[in-house]
N, C-alpha and C positions, 0 to 999 in steps of 0.2 A: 300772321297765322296762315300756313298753308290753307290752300282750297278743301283739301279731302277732311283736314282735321276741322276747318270751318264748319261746313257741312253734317260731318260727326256730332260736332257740340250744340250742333243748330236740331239737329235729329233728335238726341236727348235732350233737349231741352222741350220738345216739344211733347216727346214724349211723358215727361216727368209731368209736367200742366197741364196732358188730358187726364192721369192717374190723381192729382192735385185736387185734380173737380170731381174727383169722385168721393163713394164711401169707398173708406173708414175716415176721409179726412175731413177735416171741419174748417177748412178755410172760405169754402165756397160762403158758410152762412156768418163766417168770423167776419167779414171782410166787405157781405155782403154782394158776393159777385157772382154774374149771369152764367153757372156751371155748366146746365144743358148746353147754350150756345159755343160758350169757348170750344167744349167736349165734341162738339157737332164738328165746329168750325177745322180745329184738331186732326178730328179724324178723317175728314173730308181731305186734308191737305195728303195726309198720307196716304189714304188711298188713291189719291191721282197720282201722286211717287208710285204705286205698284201697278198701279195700271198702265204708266207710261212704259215702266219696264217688261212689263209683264213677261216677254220670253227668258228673263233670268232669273225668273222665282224658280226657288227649289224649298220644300217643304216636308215635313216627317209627318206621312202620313196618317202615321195613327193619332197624331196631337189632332192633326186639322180633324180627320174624322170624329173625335170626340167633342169638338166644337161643333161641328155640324150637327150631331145628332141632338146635342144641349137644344142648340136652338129651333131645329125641327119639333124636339120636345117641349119648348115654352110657348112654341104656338098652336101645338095641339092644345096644351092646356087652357090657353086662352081662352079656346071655343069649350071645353072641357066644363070648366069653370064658368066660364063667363066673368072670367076677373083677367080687369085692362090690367094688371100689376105683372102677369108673365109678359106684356107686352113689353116693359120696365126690364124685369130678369133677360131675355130678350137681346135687347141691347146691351145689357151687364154682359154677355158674353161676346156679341159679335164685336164691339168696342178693343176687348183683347184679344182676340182671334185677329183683328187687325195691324194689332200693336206687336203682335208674332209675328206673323208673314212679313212687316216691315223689318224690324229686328234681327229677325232671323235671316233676313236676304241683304240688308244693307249697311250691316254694323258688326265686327265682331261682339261674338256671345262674351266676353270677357270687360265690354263696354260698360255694357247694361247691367253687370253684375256690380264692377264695380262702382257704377254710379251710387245701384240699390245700396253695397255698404256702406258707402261715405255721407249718402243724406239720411240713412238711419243712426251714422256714428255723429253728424254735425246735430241732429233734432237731439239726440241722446244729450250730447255735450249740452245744448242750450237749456233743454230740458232741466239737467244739474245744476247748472250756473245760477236759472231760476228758482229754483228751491233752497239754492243756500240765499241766494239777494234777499228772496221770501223770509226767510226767518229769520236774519241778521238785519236788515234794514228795513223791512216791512215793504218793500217793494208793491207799488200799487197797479192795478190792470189797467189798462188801455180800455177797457168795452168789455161791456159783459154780452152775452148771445146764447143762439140756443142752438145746442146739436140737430143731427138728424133725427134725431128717438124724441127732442123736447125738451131736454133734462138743461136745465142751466148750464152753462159754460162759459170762463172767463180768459181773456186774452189779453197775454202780459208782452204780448208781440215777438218775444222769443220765446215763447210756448203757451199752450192752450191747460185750461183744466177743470174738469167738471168737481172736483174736490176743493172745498178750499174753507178755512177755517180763521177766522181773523181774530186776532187775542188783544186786538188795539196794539201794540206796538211791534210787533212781530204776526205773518201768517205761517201755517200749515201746508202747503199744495201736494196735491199728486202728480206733478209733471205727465200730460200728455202729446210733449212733442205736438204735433200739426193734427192731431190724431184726434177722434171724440171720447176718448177716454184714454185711462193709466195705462190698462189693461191690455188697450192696444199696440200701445209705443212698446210694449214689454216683448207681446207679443212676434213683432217686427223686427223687436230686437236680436230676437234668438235665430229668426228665418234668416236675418245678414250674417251674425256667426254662424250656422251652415252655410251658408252660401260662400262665405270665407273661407273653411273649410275646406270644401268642393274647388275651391279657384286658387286664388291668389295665395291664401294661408299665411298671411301677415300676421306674424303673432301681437303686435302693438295696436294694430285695429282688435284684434279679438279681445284684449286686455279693455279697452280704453270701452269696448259695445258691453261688454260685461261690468263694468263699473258704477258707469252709467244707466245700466239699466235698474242696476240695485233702488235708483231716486224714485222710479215709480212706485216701489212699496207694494209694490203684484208679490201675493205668495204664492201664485201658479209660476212666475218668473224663479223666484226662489228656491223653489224646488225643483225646476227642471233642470237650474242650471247647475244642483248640486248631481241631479242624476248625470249630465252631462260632464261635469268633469270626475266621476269614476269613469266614464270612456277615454277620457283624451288625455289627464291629467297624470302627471306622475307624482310622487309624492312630493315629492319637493314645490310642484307647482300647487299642488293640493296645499299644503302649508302655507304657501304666499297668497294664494286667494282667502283662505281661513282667516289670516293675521290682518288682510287687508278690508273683509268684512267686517272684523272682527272692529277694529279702529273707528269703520265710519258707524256701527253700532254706537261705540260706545260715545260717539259726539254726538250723534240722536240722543241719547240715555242721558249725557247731560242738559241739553236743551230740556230735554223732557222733564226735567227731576225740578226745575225752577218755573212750572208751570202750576198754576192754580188745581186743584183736586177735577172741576170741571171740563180745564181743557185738555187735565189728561186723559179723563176721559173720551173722548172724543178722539183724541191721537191713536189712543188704545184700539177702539171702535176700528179705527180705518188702518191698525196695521196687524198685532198678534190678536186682538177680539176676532176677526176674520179668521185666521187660523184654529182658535179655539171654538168657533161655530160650525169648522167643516169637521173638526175630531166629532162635536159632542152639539149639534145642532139644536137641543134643548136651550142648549146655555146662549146661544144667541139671544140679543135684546133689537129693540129696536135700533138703536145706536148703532150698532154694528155686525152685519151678517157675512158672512165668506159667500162665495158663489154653491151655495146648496140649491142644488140641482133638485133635489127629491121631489117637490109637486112639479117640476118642468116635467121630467121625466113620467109622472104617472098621467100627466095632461095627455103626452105627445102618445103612451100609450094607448090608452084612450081615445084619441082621435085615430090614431090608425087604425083599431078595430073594427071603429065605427066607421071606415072608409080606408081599407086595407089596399084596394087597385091604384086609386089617383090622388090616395089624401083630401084633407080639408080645403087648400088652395091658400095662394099667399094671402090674401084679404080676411081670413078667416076671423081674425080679432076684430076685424069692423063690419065686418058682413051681419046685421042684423039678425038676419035669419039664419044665420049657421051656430049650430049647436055648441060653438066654444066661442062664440064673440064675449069678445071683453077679456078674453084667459090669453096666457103668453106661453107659447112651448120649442120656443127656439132657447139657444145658450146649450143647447146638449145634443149627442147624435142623434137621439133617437128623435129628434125634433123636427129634424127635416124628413124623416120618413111619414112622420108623423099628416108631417102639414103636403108633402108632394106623394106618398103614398108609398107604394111598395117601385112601382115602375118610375116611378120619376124621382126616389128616393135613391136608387140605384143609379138610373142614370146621369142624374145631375154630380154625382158622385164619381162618377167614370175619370174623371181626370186625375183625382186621390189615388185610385186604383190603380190604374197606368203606373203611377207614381211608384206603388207601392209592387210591382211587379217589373218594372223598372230597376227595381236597387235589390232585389231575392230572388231574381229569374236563376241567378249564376248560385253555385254551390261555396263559393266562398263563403267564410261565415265572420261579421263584424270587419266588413269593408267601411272605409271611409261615409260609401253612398249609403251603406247598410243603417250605422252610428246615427246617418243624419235623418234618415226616413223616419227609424224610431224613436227618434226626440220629438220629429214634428209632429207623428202620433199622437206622442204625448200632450201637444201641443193643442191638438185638436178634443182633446177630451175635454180643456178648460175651455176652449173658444173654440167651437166646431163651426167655425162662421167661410166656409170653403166654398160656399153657394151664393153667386153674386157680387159684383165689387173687381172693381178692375185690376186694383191692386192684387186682390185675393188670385184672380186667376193667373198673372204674371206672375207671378209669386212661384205659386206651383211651376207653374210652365218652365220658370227659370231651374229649379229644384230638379225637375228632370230634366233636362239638357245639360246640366253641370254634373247629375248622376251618371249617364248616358256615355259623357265622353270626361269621365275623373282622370285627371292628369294630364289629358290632351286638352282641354277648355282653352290655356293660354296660345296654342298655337291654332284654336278656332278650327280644328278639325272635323268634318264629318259629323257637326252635332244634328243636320239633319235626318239621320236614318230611324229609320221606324222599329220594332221587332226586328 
């Protein structure tokens, strides 16, 4: 292996095990391993790589500025609040503000992208493999553990799942990929088809993330991804996704059909009951709720009026004394206005923004960057989790630079320029 490609492999790779120990992924507590440290240890290395070079960083300015300001704003809050947890957010940001300035100076932008496809197309792939092993031969977990939120979670070693239903001879799972929930692997899913999109445009990755994402059993996946191919799809390709849903449906529907009355229920619960709970939220039961948002949303209202400038602060649910402990108003936009205020609601938001004025600045209308902003929108309506998370901020980061420079990304052109 050459030296420069050495080096490359050795860079992502390091890169990927600081984002590995963070949230959204749940291997740190699957596995039981020292996250802060490795993550410290990590970042530390690469920051003496930038420092040694330091005369050859080149940077787009308006990205770094919007990191800076995050973090100048997490430690006002700090003192604001008197909640150590911005000290926490904090680091969620300078951690990838790091992981850019390396990236972006010492690897083509085309590296890092398509890393991000291939290990969301391989957790996808694993993900599936485990769900069919799951119900055809009862496949047993390696370890059960607990996410970051608490919630049970079990680890089949090629994939994690907080869902899981055991009928004695055959399970149920929602594939989580490395992730702490269904919802996230789904979520991840759609962000590598853009980004695919935006770069490389392998239509066989795009087939094979689309497939696979269907095993999670997310209706927020299911529906974007129908809105998504009225943008890309032509009919014919509309037809072969239809026919190809349509198949692995109906091998669900038989599985399903020779299950006792009980565990259809329960199947039901965690796939069309969700959908029938976001139409008609009445008809919800305990068994099975979709992501109905409606008390989130009247919480986070609520907390903002009662503190419109700076919000309630991260700690709020366990903060004793604060007017909403014990209540949960995150999982919707208005949640983080809610909880960081009107000023820190906005600001923390700055890099979605960018984002979003990045791919509409130009008068064309349903560009490529255009297509892929408003999916992720839509993206963000089910899972507005854009605050924190290392991953969450590379994410982005990578979204605008592949928007930034559409069509140039493979020859690594000028993704630095700012405005």
């Amino acid at each position: 292996m050459p030296e420069t490609k050495k080096k490359i492999w050795i860079s992502i790779s390091l890169i990927w095990v600081i984002m590995f120990m963070a949230f959204p992924f749940s291997i740190p507590q699957a596995l039981n391993l020292p996250a802060k440290f490795i993550m410290t240890a990590g970042t530390a290395v690469l920051t003496v790589g930038i420092l040694i070079n330091l005369q050859r960083i080149k940077l787009n300015s308006s990205i770094v500025f919007i990191f800076l300001f995050q973090i100048l704003t997490a430690f006002v809050y700090f003192f604001a609040h008197s909640d150590a947890a911005y000290i926490n957010l904090l680091f969620q940001v300078v951690v990838p503000m790091i992981l850019y300035i390396y990236f972006s100076n010492f690897m083509k932008l085309e590296t890092l992208t398509g890393s991000f496809i291939k290990i969301m197309m391989v957790m996808g792939l694993l993900s599936s493999i485990c769900f069919l092993l799951a119900v055809t031969i009862n496949l047993p977990y390696y370890s059960a553990f607990k996410n970051p939120d608490g919630r049970e979670a079990y680890n089949f070693i090629i994939s994690f799942t907080n869902t899981l239903v055991d009928f004695g001879s055959a399970k149920f799972i929602r594939p989580a990929g490395y992730f702490d929930e269904p919802g996230t692997l789904a979520f991840y899913i759609l962000i590598a088809i853009l980004l695919n999109d935006l770069t490389i445009n392998n239509k066989k990755f795009r087939i094979i993330l689309m497939i696979t994402g269907l095993f999670t059993f997310s209706i927020a996946f299911y529906l974007i991804l129908a809105f998504y191919s009225l943008f890309y799809f032509s009919k014919k390709n509309f037809i072969r996704m239809f026919v190809g849903s349509l198949l692995i449906s109906i091998i669900v529907f038989s599985v399903y059909l020779q299950l006792d009355s009980v565990n259809q229920n329960i199947i039901y619960g965690s796939s069309i009951g969700r959908l029938e709970s976001i139409i008609d939220p009445a008809s919800a039961s305990d068994n099975y709720q979709a992501d109905n948002r409606t008390d989130l949303i009247r919480t986070a209202i609520d907390a903002f009026v009662d503190s419109p400038l700076i919000g309630q602060g991260l700690s709020y649910a366990s903060d004793e004394k604060s007017r909403f402990y014990g209540t949960f108003m995150s999982a919707n936009f208005l949640g983080n206005f809610g909880i960081h205020g009107f000023f820190g609601g906005i600001i923390f938001s700055l890099h979605v923004f960018y984002y979003i004025f990045i791919c509409f600045r130009k008068k064309n209308w349903l560009t490529v960057p255009q297509k892929s902003c408003l999916i992720y929108l839509l993206l963000l309506l089910q899972r507005p989790d854009y605050i924190g998370g290392v991953l969450t901020y590379v994410s982005v980061t990578l979204l605008i630079l592949t928007s930034l420079n559409f069509k140039n990304v493979t020859k690594n052109i000028d993704y630095n320029r700012s405005l």
